[in-house]
N, C-alpha and C positions, 0 to 999 in steps of 0.2 A: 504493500500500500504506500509504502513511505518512498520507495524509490518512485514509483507512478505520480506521484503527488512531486515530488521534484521535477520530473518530464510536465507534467501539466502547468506547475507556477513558472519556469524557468520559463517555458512561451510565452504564458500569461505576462510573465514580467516583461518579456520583450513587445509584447504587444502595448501592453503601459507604457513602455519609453518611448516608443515610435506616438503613440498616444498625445502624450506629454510634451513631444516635439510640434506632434499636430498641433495642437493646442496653442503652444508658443508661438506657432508663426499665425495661426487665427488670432489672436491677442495682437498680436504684431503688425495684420495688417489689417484687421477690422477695428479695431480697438474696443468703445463701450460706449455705445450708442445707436442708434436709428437700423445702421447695419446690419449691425451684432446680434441685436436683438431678436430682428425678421429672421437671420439665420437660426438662432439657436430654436426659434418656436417652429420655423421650416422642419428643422433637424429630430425635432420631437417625433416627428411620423417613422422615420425608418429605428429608429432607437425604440422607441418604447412599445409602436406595432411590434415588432419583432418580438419583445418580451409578452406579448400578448397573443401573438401567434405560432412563439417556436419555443426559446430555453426558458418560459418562466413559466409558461401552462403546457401546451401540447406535450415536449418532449419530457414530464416527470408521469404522465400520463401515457407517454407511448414507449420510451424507452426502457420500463419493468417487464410491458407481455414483451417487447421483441426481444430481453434480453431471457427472458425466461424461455421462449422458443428455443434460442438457440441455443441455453445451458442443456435443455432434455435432446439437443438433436435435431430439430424439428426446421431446418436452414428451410423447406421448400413453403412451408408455412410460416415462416418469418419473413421471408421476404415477399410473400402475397401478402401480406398483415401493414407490412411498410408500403407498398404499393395504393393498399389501398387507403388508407390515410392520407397517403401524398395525392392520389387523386381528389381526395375530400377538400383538404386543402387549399391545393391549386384553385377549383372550382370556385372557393369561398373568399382566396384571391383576387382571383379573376373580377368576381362580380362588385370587391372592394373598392378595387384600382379603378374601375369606370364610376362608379358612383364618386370617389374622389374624387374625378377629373373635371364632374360635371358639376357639386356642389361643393368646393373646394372653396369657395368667397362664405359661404354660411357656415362651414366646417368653420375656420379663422374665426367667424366674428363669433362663435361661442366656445374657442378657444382662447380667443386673444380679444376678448372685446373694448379694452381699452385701445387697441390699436385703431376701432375706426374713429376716433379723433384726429387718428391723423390717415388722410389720404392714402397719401405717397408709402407711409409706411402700411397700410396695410395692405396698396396692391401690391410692394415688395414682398410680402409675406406669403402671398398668394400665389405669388410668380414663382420662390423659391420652392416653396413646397410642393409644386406639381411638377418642377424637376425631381425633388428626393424621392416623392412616395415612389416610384417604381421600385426602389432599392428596394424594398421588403418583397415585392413579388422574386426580385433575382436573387436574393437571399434565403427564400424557401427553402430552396434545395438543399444551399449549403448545411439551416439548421439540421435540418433531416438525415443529411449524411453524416453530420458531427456524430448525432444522437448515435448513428448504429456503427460509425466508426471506434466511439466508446463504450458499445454494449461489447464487442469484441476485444474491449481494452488495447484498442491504437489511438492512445490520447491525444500525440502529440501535434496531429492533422487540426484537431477540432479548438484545441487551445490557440492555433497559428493563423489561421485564416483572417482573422481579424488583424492582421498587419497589413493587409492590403488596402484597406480601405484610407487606413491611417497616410500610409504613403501618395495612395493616389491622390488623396486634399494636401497633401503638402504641396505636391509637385503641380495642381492645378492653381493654389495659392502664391507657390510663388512666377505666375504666372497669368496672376492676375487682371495685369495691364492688357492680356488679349480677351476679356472678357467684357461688360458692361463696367461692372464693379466688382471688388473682392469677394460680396455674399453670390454673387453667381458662380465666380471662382471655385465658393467652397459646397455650393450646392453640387455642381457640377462633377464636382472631385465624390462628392458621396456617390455619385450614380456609376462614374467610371470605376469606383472600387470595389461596388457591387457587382460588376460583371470579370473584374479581377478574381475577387472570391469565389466566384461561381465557379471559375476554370479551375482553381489549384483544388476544391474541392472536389469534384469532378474528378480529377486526376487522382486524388489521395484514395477514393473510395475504389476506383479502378484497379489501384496497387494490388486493393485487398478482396476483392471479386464481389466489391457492395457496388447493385446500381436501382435508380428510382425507374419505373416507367411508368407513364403516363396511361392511366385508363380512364374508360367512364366511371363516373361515383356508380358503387353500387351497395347499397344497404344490407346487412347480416348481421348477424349475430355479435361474431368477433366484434365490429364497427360500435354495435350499438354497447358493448362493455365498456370500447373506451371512451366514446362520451361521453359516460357514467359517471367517469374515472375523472375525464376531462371536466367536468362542470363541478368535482369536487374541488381539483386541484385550482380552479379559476376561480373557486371561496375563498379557498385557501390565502390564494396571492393576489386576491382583487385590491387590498389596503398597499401593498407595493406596487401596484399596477397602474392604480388610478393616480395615486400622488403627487407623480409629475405634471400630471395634467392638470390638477389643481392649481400648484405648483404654479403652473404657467398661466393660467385665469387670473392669481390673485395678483402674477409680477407683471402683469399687463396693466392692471392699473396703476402702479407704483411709476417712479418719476423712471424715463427713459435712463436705460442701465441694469433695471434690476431683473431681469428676465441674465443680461448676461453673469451678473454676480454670483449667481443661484447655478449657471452652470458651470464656472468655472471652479468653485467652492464643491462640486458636486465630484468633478473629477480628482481634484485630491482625495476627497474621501471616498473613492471609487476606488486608489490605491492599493488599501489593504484588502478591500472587499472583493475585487480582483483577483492580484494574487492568491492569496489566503481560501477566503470564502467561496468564491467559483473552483478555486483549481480542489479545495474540499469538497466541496459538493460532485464536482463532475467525476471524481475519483471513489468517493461515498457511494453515488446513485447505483450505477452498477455492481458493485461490491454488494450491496445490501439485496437488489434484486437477485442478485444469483443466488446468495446465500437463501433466499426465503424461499427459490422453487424449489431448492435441495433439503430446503425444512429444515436448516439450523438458525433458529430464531435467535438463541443465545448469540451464534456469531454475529448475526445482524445486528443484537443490542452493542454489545461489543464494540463493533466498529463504529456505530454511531458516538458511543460515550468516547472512546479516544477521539475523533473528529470535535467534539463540541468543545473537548478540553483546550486540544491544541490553537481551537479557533477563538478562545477567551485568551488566553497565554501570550499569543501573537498580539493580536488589536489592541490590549489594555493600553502599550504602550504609545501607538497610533494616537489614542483619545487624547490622552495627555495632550498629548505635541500641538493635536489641532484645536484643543481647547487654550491653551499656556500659550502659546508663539502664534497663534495664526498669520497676526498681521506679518511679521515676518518670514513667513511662508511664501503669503499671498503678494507680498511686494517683491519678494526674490523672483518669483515665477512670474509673472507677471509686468512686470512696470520694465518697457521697452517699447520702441515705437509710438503707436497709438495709443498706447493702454497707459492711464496717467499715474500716479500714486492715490487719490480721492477715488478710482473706479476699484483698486486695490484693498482701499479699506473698508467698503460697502462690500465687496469678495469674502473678507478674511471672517466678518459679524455670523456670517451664513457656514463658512467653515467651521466657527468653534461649535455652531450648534446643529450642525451632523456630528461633529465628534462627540459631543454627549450622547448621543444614540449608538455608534460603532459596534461595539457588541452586542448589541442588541440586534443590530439590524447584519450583521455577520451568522448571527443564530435564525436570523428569523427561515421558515420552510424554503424560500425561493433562493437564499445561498444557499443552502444545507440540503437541498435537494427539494425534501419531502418527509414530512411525520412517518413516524413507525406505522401508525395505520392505516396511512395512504398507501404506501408501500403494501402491504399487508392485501390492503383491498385489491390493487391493482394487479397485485402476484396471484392473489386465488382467482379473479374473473376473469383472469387469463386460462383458466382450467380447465 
């Protein structure tokens, strides 16, 4: 477990510094304001859909029966099982993406309803974000093959793929000047690295003789177990889910800025919850699922209790830092270019207070996977 969880953080972590470079040069050429802003609530659709359509519901819900499949043997039924999920999916994609396209000005204005005070900023908003949303339809796939790339324990595909995305808004950002402006820049950069992803994913699952095909939806049994599974596990994580979105309502009204404060405060504490809590969880998930179709319940308690400890152990000292130092945190990273020291210390109020939640929210089911008896449920009505 513990050498897997090295392979899983060590990407993870690299995925954070490429991250964190993104980041810097967005700081750098957008700064904190009008821009910034329309980007980061643009940027809410392929970030938080995703957790809403792949690693934060679907995949703790699909990836128990597929890995339970394939613990008993059963590859030819694991991979119709995946198939047709992906089919479910796609379809409920599909029919998102067009309804996006088409009420995407009403979507904003009950997103971001301070925005139609201002014009300009809010057909930016509107412009930017029917570049991203595609990203989560291209990124489907990716989730889906993560999921079964790590039911087979080949972590290290499903921890890396998310450098790509990272890269490509760099490289679109600092290349800004061939664009309108820098927030088309980095919209654009999300879109190009979703079809980046899509290919090395692609390739990884390939390696390993995992592939998705495309069929009609069709309703049974299996299907109807997991979105049993699936509307439990979307109680579960509706309170991480919807947050951001709130999140972004309430810093729509707030003085131009605080929509960007709120994310860049969001990415340091995303840090440890990163490395740590994801590459825990994504390591935990399947460990526990296998153990529970082989019936050793004890080993699943097991590994859960060492996971919760090591994930208190690690972040305590995280909280500290970002409760004690923020401001100089948030002005080290930050204050260069466009980003002033004043947008730095409105950043840093927002960090110290994610870090009083840190472990908490390191524990809560959507890093940690999934409860004992979600797991529990998800492994017998795979049966």
């Amino acid at each position: 477990m513990f050498r897997r969880l090295l392979s899983v953080g060590g990407f993870t972590l690299l995925s954070r510094i490429t991250g964190f470079l993104r980041d810097a040069v967005l700081a750098w050429t957008l700064g904190s304001g009008i821009l910034s802003d329309a980007f980061f609530v643009a940027f809410i659709f392929p970030n938080n859909f995703r957790a809403i359509f792949g690693e934060g519901t679907i995949n703790p819900a699909f990836l128990p029966r597929y890995a339970a499949l394939r613990a008993r043997g059963e590859d030819v039924a694991a991979a119709k099982f995946a198939n047709g999920i992906f089919a479910w999916q796609m379809a409920a994609q599909i029919v998102l993406l067009i309804l996006a396209a088409i009420f995407m000005p009403a979507i904003i204005h009950v997103l971001a309803p301070g925005f139609a005070d201002n014009p300009r900023q809010f057909a930016l908003t509107v412009s930017l974000a029917r570049i991203t949303f595609p990203y989560l339809i291209l990124t489907l796939v990716a989730v889906q093959l993560s999921a079964m790339l790590n039911a087979i324990e080949r972590f290290w595909a499903a921890a890396a793929w998310s450098n790509f995305q990272n890269l490509a808004m760099i490289a679109t950002l600092l290349a800004w000047h061939w664009f309108p402006n820098a927030a088309y820049a980095a919209a654009w950069g999300v879109l190009i690295g979703g079809v980046a992803q899509l290919i090395f994913i692609l390739w990884a699952g390939a390696r390993e003789g995992l592939w998705l095909r495309l069929t009609w939806p069709r309703w049974s049994p299996e299907i109807a177990k997991f979105f049993r599974a699936f509307g439990a596990v979307t109680i579960g994580a509706s309170a991480m889910v919807v947050s951001p979105f709130i999140d972004t309502i309430l810093a729509s009204l707030l003085p131009t800025g605080s929509r960007t404060a709120l994310y860049y405060a969001d990415r340091i504490n995303q840090l440890p919850l990163g490395v740590l809590g994801i590459a825990l969880g994504t390591v935990l998930l399947p460990e526990m699922a296998t153990r529970l179709a082989r019936g050793d319940t004890s080993g699943s308690h097991a590994a859960q209790n060492r996971a919760a400890a090591l994930t208190l152990i690690l972040t305590l000292p995280f909280m500290v830092s970002f409760i004690v130092i923020s401001k100089t945190i948030m002005r080290a990273y930050l204050v260069h270019g466009k980003f002033d020291p004043n947008a730095a210390s409105m950043a840093a109020l927002a960090l110290a207070a994610y870090g009083a939640g840190l472990p908490a929210m390191a524990l809560t089911p959507r890093r940690q996977c999934a409860p004992l008896w979600r797991l529990w449920y998800a492994i017998s009505a795979s049966r």
